[in-house]
N, C-alpha and C positions, 0 to 999 in steps of 0.2 A: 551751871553744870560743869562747863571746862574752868569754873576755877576750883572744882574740888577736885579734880583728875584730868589730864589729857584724854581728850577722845575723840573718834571718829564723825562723821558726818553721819553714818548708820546707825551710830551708838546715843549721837542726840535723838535721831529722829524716831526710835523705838520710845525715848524716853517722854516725848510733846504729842499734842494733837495736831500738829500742822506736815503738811506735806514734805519730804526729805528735797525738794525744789526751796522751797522757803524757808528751809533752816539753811542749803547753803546758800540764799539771797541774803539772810541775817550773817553770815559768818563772813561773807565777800563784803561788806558793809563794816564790820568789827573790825576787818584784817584792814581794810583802807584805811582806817581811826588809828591804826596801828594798837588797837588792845589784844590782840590776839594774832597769832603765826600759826603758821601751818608748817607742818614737819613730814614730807612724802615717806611714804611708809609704805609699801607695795603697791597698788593699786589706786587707794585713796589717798588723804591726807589725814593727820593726828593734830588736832589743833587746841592749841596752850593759850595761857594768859600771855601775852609780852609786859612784863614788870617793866623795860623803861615806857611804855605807851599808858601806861598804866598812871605812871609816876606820873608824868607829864599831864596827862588827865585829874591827876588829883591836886597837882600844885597850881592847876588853872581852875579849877575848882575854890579851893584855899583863896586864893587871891580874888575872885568873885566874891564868896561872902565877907571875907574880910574887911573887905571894902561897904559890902553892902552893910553889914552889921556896924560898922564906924558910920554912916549914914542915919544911921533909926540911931544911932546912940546919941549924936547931936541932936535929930529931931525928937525924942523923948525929953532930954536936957533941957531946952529950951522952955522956958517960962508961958503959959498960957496965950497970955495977951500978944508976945509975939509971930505966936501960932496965925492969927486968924487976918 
């Protein structure tokens, strides 16, 4: 939901069935991860994507499967009989 717009902690929690306690448990957990900032805005906070926590998450991602996929690709390669 805060990646199709910045929004409040009251503006999630109108929108879920979980208590406005547990979405900001979910968002204090995001923002540690660094995928997501918070921007004070009166009272509350207004919380965004963070694009480098983001990146950072995708290129550790990337390099997870990459690896795993080069894995299955030699063990698919491999000739039957050396399989077993």
């Amino acid at each position: 939901m805060v990646a199709a717009r910045p929004r409040s902690v009251a503006e999630l929690t109108r929108e879920v069935t979980v208590s406005q306690s547990a979405v900001s448990q979910h968002l204090k957990v995001l923002r540690e991860s660094q995928l997501v900032r918070a921007e004070p805005k009166g009272a509350s906070n207004v919380y965004h994507i963070d694009p480098a926590g983001l990146g950072q998450m995708r290129a550790e991602l990337d390099r997870f499967w990459n690896g795993a996929l080069a894995a299955y690709e030699v063990a698919v390669e491999q000739p039957v009989e050396e399989q077993e």
